[in-house]
N, C-alpha and C positions, 0 to 999 in steps of 0.2 A: 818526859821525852828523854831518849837516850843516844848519845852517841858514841860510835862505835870505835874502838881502842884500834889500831895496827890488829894487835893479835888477835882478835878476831875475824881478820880479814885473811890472815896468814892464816886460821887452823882453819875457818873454810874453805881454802885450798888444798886440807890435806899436810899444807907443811908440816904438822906438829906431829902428825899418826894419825889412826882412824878414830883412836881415843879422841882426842881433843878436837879432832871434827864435827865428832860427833855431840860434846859437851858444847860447843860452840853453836850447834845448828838447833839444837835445844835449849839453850838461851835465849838465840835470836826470834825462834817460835814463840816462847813463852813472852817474850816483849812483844809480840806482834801479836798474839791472843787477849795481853792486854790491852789492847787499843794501844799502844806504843808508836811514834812516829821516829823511824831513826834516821839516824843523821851519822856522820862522818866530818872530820874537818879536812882545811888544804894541809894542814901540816900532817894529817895521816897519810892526805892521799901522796903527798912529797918524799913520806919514808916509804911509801910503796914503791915508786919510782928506782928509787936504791935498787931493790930486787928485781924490777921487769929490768936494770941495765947491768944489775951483775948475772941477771940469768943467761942461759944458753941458748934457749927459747924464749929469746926476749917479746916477740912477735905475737907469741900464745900466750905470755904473761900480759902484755897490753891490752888487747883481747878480753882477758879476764878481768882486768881493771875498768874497761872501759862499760862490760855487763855489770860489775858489781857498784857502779855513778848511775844506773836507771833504776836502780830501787835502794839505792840511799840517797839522802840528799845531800849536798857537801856544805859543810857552814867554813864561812871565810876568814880571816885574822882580820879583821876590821879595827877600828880604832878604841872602841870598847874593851875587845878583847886585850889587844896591845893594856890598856891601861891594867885592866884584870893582871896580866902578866909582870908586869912592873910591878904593883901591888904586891903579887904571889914571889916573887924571886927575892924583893928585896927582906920580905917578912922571914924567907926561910936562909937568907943570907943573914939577917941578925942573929935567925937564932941557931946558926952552926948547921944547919941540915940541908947541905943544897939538892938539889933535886938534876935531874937532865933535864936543859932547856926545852926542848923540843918535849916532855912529859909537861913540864909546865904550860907551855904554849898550847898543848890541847885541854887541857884542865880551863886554862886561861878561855878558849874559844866556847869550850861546853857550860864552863858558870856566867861568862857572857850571856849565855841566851838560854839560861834555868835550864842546864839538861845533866843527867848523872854520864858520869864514862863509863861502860861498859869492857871491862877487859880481863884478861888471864891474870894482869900482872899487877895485881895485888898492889905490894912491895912499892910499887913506881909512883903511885898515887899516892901514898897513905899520909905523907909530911904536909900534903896540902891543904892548908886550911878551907872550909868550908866546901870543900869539891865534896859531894856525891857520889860515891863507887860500886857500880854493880860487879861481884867477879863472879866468875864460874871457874868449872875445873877442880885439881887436887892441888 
């Protein structure tokens, strides 16, 4: 099972170039060829929000948001996760490497409920112990 990073959600929109739309739309197929169930968490869909309220066409950005929650599923920061998170922060706080909370908080929701993160950004994941990282892209 995989769940899906921000950036993926951003370069199926095109944000990134038609490159990395296209690298992203072929990701998502190949997860979904393999029997793949994907998911998304609330904390991606909360950094989505960021952009449907800094956009200009907030209204066409919600929209968007609101078709791409009927074919993902959204998993929730539930009390599991929290702990995952705690666990995750305080491991990479001993050992000098901190991460961005919110990169931890999805990591934290996707090892909650056995799924790899699927994302661009590499780099964002990698300090986290036992997380699973599908990337794509250059």
């Amino acid at each position: 099972m995989a769940l899906l990073d921000t950036t993926v959600y951003v370069d199926l929109r095109g944000r990134g170039g038609k490159a990395r739309k296209m690298e992203a739309e072929a990701q998502v197929l190949e997860l979904l060829r393999n029997g793949e169930t994907l998911f998304t968490s609330r904390v991606n869909i909360a950094e989505i929000y960021v952009g449907v309220e800094l956009s200009r066409e907030s209204d066409k950005e919600l929209s968007a948001l609101q078709d791409y929650v009927t074919w993902v599923s959204v998993l929730e920061l539930d009390d599991n996760s929290a702990r995952q998170f705690g666990r995750v922060r305080a491991e990479l706080q001993k050992r000098g490497k901190l991460v961005g909370d919110m990169d931890i908080l999805i990591a934290a929701v996707a090892m909650a409920n056995g799924h790899a993160v699927v994302t661009r950004n590499r780099s964002h994941f990698a300090e986290i112990p036992g997380l699973t990282v599908i990337s794509y892209g250059k």
